[in-house]
mmCIF file as gemmi writes it, N, C-alpha and C atoms, coordinates in Angstrom:
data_model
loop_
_atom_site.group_PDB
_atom_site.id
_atom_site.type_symbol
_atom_site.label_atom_id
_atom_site.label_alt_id
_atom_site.label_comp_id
_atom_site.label_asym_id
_atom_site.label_entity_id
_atom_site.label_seq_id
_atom_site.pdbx_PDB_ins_code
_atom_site.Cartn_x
_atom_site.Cartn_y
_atom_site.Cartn_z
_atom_site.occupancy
_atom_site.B_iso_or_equiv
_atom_site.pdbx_formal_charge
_atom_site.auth_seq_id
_atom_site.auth_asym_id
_atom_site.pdbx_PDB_model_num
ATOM 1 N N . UNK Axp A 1 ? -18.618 -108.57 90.774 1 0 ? 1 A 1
ATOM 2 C CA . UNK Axp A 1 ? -19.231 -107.548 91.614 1 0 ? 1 A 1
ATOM 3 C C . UNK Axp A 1 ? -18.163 -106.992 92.559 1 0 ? 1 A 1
ATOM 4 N N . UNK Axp A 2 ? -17.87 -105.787 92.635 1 0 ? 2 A 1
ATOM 5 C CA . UNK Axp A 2 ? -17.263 -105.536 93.598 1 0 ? 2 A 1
ATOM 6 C C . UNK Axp A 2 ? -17.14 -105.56 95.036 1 0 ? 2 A 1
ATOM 7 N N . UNK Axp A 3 ? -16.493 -105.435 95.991 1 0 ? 3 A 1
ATOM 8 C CA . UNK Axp A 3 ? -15.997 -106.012 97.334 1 0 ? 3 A 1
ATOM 9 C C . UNK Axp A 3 ? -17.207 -104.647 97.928 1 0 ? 3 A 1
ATOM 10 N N . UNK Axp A 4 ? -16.886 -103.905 97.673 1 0 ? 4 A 1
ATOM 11 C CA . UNK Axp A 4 ? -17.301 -102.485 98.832 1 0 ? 4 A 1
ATOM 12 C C . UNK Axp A 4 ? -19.311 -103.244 98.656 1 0 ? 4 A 1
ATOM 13 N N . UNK Axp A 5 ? -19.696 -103.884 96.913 1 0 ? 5 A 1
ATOM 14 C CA . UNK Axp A 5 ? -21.299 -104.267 97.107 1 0 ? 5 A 1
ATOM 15 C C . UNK Axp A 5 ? -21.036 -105.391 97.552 1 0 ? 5 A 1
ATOM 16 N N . UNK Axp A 6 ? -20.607 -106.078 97.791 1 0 ? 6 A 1
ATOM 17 C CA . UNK Axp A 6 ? -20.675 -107.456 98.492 1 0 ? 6 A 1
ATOM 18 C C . UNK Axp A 6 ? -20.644 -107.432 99.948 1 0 ? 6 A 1
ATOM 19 N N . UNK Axp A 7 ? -19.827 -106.36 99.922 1 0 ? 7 A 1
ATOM 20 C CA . UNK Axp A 7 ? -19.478 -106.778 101.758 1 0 ? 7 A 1
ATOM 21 C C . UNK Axp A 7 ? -21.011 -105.402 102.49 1 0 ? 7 A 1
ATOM 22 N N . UNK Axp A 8 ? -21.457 -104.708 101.255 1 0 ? 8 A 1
ATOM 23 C CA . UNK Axp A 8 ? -22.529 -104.096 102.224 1 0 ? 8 A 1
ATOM 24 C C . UNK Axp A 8 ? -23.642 -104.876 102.335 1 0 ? 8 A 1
ATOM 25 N N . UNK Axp A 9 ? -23.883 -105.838 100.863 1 0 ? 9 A 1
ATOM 26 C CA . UNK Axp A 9 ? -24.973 -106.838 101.519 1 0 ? 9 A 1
ATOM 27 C C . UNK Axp A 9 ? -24.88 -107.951 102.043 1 0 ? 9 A 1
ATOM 28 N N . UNK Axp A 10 ? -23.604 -107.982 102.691 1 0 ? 10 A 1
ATOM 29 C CA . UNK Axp A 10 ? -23.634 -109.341 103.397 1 0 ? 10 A 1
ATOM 30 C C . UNK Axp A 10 ? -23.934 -108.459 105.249 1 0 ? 10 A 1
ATOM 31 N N . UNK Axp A 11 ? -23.048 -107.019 105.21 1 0 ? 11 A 1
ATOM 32 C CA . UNK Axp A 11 ? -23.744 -106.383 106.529 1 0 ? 11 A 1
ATOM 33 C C . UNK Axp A 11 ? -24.798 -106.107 106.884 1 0 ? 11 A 1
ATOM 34 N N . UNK Axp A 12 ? -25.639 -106.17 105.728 1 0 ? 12 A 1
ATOM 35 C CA . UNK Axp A 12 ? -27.172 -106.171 105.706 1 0 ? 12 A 1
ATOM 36 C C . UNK Axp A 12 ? -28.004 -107.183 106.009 1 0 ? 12 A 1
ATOM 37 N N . UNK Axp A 13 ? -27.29 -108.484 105.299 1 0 ? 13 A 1
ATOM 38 C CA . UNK Axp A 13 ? -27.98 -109.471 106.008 1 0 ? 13 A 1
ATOM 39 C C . UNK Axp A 13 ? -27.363 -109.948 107.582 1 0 ? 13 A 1
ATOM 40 N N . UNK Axp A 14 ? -26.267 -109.506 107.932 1 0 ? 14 A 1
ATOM 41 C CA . UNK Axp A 14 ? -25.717 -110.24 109.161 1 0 ? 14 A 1
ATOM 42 C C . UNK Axp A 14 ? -26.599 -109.225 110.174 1 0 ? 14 A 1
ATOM 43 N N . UNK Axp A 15 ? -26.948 -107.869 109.961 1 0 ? 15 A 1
ATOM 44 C CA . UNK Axp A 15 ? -27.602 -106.974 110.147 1 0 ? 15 A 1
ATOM 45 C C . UNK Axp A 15 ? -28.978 -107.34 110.792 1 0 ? 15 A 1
ATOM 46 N N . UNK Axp A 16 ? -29.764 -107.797 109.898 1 0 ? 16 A 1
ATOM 47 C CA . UNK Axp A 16 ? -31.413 -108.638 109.975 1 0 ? 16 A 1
ATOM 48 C C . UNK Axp A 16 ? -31.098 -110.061 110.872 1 0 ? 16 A 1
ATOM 49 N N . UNK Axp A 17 ? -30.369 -110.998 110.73 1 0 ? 17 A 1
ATOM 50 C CA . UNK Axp A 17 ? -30.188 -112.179 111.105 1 0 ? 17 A 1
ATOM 51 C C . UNK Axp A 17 ? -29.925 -111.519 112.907 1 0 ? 17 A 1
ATOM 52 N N . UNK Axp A 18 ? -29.176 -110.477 113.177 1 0 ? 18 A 1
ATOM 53 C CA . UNK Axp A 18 ? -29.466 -110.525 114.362 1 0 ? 18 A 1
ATOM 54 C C . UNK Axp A 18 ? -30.221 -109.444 115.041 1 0 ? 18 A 1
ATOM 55 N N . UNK Axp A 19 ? -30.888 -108.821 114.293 1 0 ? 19 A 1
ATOM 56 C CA . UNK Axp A 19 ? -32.315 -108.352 114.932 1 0 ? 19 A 1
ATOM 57 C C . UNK Axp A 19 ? -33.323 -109.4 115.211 1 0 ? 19 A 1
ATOM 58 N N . UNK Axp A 20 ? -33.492 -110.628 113.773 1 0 ? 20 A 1
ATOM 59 C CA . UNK Axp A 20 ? -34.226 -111.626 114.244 1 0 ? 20 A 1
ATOM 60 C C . UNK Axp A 20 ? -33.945 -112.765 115.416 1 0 ? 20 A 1
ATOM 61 N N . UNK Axp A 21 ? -32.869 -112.717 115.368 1 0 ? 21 A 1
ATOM 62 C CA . UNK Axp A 21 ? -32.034 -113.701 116.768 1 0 ? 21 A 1
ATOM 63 C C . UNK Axp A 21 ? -32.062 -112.817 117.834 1 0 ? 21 A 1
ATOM 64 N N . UNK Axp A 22 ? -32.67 -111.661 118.2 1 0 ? 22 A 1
ATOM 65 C CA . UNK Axp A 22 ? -32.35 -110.424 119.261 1 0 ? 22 A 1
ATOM 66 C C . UNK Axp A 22 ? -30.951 -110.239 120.064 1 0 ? 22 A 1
ATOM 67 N N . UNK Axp A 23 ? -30.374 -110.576 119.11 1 0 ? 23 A 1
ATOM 68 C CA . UNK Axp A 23 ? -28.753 -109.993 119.445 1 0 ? 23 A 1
ATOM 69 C C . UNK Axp A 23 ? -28.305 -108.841 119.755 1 0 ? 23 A 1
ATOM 70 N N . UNK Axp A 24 ? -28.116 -108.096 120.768 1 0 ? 24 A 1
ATOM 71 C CA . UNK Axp A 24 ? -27.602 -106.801 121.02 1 0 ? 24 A 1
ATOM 72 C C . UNK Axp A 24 ? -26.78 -106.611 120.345 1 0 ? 24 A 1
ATOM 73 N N . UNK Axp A 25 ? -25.875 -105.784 119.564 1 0 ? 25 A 1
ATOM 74 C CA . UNK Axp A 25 ? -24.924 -105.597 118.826 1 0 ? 25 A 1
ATOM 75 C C . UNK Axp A 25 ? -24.85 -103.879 118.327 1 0 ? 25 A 1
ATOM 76 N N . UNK Axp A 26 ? -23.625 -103.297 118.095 1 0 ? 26 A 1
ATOM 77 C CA . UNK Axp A 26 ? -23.093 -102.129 118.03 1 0 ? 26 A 1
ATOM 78 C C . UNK Axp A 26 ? -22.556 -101.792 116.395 1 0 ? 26 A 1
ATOM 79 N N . UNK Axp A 27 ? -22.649 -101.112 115.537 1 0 ? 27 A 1
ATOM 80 C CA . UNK Axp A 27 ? -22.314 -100.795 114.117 1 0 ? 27 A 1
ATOM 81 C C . UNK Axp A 27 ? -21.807 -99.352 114.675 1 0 ? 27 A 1
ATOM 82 N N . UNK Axp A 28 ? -20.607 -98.936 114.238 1 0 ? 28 A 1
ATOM 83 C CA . UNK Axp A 28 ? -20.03 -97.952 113.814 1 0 ? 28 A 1
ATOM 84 C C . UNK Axp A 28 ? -19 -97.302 112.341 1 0 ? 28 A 1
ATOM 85 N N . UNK Axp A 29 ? -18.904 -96.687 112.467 1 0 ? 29 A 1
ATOM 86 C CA . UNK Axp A 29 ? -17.955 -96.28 111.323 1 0 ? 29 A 1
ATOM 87 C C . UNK Axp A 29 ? -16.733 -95.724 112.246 1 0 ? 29 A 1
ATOM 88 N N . UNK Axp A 30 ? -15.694 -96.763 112.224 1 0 ? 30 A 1
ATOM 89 C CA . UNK Axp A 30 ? -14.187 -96.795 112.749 1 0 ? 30 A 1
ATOM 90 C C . UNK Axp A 30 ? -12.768 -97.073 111.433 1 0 ? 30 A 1
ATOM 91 N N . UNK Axp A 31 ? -11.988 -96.984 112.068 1 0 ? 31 A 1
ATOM 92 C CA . UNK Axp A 31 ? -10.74 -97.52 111.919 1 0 ? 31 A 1
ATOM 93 C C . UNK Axp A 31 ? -11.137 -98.847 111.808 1 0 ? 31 A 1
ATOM 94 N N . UNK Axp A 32 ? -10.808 -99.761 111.514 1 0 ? 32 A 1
ATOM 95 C CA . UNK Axp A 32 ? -10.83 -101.313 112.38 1 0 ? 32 A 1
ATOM 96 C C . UNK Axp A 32 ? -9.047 -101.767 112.957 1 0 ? 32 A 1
ATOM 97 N N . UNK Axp A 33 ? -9.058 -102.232 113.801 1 0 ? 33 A 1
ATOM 98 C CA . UNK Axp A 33 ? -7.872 -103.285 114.481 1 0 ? 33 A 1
ATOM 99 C C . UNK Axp A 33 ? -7.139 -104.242 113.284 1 0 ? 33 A 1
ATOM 100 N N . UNK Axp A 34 ? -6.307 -103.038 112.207 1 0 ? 34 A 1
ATOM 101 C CA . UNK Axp A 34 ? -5.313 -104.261 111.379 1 0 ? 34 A 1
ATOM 102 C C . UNK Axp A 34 ? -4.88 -103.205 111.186 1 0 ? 34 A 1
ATOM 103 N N . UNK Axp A 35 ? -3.548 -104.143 110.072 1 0 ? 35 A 1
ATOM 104 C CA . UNK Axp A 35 ? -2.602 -103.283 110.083 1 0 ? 35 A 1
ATOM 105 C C . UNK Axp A 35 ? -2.607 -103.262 108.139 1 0 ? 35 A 1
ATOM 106 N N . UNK Axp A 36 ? -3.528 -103.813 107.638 1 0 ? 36 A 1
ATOM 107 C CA . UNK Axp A 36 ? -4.069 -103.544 106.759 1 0 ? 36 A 1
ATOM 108 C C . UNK Axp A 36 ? -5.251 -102.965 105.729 1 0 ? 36 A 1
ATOM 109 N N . UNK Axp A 37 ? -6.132 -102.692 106.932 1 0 ? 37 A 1
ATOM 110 C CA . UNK Axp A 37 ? -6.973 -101.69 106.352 1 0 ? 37 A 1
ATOM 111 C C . UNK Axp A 37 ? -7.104 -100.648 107.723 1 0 ? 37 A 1
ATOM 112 N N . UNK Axp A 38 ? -6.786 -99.458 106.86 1 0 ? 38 A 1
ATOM 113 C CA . UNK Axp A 38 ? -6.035 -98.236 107.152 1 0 ? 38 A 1
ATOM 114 C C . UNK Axp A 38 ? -7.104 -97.076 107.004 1 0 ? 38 A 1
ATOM 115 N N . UNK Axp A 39 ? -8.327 -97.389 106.84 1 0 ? 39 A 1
ATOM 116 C CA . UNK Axp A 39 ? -9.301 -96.531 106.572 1 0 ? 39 A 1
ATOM 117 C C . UNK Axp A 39 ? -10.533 -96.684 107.586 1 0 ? 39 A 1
ATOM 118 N N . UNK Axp A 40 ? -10.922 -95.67 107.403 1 0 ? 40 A 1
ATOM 119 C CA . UNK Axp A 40 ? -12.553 -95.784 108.345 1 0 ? 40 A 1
ATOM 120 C C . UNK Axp A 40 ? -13.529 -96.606 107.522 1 0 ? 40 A 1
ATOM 121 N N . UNK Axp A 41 ? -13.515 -97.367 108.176 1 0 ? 41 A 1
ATOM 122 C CA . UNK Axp A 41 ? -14.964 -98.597 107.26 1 0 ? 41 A 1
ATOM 123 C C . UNK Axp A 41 ? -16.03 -98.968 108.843 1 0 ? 41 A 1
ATOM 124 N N . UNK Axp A 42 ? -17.432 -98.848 107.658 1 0 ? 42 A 1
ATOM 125 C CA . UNK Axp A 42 ? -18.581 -99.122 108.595 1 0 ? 42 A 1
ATOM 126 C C . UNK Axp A 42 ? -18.386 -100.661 109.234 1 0 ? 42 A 1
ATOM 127 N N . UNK Axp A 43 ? -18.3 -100.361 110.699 1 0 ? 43 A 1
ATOM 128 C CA . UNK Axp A 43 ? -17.697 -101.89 111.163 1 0 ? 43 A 1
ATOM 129 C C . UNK Axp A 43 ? -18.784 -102.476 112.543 1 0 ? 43 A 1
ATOM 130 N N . UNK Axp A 44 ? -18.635 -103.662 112.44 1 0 ? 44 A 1
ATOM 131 C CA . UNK Axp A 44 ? -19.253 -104.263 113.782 1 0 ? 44 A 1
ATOM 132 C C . UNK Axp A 44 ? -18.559 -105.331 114.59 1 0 ? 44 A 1
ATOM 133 N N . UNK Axp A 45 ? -18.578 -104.802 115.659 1 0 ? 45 A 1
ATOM 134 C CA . UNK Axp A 45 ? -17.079 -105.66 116.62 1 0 ? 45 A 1
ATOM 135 C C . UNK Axp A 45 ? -17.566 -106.79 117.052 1 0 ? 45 A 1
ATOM 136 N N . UNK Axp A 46 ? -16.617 -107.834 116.781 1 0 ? 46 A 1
ATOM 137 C CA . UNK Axp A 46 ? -16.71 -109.025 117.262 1 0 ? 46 A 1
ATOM 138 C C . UNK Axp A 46 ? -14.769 -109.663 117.577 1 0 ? 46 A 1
ATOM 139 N N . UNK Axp A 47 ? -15.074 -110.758 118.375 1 0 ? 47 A 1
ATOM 140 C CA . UNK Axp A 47 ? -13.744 -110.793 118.952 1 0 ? 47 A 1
ATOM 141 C C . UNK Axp A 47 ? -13.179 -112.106 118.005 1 0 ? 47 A 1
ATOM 142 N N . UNK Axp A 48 ? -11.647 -112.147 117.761 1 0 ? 48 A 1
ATOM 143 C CA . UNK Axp A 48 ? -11.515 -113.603 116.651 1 0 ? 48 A 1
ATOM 144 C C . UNK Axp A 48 ? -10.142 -114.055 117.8 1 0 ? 48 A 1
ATOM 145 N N . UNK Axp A 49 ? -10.093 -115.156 117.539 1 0 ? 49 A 1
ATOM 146 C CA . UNK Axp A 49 ? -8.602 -115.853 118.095 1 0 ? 49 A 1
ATOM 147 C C . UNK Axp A 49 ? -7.524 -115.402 117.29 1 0 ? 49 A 1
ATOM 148 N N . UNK Axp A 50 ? -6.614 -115.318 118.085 1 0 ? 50 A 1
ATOM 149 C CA . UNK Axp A 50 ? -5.299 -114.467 117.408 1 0 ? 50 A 1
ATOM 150 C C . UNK Axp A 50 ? -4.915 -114.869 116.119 1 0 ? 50 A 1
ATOM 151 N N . UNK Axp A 51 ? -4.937 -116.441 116.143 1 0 ? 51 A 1
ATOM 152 C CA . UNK Axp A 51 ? -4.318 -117.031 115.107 1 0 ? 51 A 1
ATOM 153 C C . UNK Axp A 51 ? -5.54 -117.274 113.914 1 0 ? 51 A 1
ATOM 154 N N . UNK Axp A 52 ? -6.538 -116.984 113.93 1 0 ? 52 A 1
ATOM 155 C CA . UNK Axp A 52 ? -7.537 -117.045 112.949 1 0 ? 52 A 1
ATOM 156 C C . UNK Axp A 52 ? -7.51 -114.785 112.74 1 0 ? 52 A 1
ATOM 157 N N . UNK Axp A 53 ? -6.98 -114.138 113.452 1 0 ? 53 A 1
ATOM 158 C CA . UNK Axp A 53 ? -6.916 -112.442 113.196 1 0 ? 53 A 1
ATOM 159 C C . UNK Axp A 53 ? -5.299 -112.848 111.974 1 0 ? 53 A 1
ATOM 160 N N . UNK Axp A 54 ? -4.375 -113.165 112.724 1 0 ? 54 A 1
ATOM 161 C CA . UNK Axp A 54 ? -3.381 -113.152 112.025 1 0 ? 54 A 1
ATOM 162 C C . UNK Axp A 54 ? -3.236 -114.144 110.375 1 0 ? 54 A 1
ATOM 163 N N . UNK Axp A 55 ? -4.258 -114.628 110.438 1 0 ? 55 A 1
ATOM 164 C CA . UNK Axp A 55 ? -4.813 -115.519 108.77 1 0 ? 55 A 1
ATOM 165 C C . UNK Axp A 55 ? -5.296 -114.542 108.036 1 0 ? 55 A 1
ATOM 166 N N . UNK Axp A 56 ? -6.537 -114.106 108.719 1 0 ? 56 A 1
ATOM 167 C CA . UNK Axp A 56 ? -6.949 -112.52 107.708 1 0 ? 56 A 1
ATOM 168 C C . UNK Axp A 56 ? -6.004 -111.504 107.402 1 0 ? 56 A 1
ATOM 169 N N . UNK Axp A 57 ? -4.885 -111.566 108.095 1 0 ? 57 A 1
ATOM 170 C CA . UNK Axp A 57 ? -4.054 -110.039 107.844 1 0 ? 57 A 1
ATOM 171 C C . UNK Axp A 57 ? -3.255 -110.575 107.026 1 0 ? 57 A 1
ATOM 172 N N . UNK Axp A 58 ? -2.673 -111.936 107.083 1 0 ? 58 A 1
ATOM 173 C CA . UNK Axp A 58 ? -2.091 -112.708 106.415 1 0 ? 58 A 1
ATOM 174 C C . UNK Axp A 58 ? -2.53 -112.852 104.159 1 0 ? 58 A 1
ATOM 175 N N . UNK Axp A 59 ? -3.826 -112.68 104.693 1 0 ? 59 A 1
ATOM 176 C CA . UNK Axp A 59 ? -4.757 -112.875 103.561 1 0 ? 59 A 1
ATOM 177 C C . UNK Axp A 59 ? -4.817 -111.693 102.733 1 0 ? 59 A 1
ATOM 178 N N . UNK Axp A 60 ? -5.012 -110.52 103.547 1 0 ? 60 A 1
ATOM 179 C CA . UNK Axp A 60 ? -5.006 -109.228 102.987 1 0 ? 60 A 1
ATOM 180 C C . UNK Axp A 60 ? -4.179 -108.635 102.664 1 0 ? 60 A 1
ATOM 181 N N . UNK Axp A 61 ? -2.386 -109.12 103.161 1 0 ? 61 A 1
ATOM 182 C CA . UNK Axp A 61 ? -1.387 -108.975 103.388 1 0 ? 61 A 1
ATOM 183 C C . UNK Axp A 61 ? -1.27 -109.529 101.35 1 0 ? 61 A 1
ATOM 184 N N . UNK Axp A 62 ? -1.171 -110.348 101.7 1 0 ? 62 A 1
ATOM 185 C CA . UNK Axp A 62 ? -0.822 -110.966 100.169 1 0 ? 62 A 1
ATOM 186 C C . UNK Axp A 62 ? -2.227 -110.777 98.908 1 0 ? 62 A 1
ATOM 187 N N . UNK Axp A 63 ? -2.865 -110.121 99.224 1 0 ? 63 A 1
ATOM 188 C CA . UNK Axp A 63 ? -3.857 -109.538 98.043 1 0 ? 63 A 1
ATOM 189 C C . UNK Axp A 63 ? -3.855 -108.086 97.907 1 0 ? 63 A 1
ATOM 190 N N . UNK Axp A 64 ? -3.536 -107.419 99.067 1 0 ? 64 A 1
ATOM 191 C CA . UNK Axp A 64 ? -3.595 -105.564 98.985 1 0 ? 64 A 1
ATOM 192 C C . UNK Axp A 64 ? -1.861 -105.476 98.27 1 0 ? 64 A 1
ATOM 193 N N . UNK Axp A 65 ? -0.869 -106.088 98.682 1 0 ? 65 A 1
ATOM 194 C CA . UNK Axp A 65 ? 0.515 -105.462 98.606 1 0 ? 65 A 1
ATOM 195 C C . UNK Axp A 65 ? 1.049 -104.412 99.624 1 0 ? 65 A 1
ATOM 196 N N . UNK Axp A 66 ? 0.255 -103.385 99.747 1 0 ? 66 A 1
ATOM 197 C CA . UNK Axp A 66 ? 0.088 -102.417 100.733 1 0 ? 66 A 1
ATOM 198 C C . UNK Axp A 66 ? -1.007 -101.823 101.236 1 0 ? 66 A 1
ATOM 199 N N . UNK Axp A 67 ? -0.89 -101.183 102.938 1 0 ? 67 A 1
ATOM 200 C CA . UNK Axp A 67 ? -2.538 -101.122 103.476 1 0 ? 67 A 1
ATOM 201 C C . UNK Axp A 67 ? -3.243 -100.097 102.512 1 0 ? 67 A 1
ATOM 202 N N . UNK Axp A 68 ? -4.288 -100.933 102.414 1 0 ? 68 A 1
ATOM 203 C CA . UNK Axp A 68 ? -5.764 -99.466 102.241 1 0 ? 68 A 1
ATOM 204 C C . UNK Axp A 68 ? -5.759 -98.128 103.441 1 0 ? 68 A 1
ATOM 205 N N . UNK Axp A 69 ? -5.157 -97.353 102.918 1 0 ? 69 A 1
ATOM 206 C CA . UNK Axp A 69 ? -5.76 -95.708 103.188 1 0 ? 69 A 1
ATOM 207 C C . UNK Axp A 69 ? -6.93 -95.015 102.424 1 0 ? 69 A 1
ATOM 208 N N . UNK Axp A 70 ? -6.869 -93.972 103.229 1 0 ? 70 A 1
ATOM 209 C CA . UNK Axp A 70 ? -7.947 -93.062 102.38 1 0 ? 70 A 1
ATOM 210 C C . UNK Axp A 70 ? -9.233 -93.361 102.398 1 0 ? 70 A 1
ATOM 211 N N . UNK Axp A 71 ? -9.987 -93.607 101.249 1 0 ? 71 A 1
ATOM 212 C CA . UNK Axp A 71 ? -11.046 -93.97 100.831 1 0 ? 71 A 1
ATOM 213 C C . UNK Axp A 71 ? -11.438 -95.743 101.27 1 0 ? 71 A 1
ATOM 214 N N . UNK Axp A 72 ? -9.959 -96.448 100.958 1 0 ? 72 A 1
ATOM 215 C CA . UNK Axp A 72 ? -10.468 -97.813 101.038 1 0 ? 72 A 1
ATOM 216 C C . UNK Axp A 72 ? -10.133 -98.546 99.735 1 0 ? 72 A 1
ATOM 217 N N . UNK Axp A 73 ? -10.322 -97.71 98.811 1 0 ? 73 A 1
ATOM 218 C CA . UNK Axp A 73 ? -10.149 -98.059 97.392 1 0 ? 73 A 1
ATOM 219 C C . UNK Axp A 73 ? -9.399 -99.056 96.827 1 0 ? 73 A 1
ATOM 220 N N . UNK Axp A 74 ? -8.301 -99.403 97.513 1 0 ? 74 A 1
ATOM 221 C CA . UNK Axp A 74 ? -7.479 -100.586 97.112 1 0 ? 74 A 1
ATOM 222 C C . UNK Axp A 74 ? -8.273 -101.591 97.475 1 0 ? 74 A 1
ATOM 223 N N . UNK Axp A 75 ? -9.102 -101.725 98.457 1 0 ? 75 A 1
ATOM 224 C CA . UNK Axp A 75 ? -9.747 -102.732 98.959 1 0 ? 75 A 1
ATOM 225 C C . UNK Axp A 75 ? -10.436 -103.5 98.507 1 0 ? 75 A 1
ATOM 226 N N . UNK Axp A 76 ? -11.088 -102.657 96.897 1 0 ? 76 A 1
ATOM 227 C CA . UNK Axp A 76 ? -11.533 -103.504 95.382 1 0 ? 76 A 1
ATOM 228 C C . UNK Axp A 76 ? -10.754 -104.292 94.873 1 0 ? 76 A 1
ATOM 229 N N . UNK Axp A 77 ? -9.312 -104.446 95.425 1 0 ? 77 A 1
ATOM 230 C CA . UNK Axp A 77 ? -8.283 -105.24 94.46 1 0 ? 77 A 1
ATOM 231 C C . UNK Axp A 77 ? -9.096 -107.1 95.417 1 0 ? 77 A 1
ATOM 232 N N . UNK Axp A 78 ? -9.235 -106.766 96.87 1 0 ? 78 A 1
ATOM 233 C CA . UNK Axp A 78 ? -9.317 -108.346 97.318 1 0 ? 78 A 1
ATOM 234 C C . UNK Axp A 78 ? -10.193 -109.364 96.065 1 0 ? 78 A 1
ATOM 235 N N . UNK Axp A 79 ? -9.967 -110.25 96.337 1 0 ? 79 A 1
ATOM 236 C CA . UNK Axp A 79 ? -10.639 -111.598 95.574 1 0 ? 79 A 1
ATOM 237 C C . UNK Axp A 79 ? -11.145 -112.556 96.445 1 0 ? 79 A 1
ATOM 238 N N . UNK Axp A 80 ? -11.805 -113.719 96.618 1 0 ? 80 A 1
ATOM 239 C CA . UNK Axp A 80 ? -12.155 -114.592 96.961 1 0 ? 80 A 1
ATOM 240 C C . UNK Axp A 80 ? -12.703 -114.802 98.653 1 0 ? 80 A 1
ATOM 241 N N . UNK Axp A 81 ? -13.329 -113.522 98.483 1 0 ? 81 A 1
ATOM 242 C CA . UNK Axp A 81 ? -13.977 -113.527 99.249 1 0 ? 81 A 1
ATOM 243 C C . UNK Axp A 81 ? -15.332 -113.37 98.949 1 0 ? 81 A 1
C-alpha cells in the first residue's frame, strides 16, 4: 500500500483518538520543519527531542537519497514505516 494511503489513515485515526480524548489540536497544510521533505504536506504539530527529530531525518535521509519537492512524490519510495 502506498505511504501517501497509509499515512492519511493513520491521520485519520490520530484525528478521532483526539477528538475522543478532547485534545485541542491544530491540522494544517504546511511545509513541515526538515530538511527532507520539501513539500507542503497536510501536517499536525507536535514537538520531538532533537535527537529522536535528527533519527527521522536520519531515516528519511537514507531512504529518499534526496529531499521530496513538489508534489511529495518521492515520498512513495519510504519503506517501513
Amino acid at each position: 500500500m502506498k505511504v501517501s494511503v497509509r499515512t492519511k489513515w493513520f491521520r485519520l485515526m490520530l484525528q478521532q483518538f483526539l477528538r475522543d480524548a478532547r485534545v485541542c489540536y491544530v491540522t494544517c497544510t504546511t511545509r513541515p520543519f526538515s530538511n527532507w521533505v520539501c513539500c507542503h504536506r497536510g501536517s499536525i504539530g507536535f514537538q520531538l527531542k532533537e535527537d529522536v527529530f535528527q533519527s527521522v531525518e536520519g531515516f528519511l535521509q537514507g531512504q529518499l537519497g534526496s529531499p521530496a519537492t513538489g508534489s511529495g512524490k518521492l515520498l512513495e519510495r519510504v519503506r517501513g514505516i
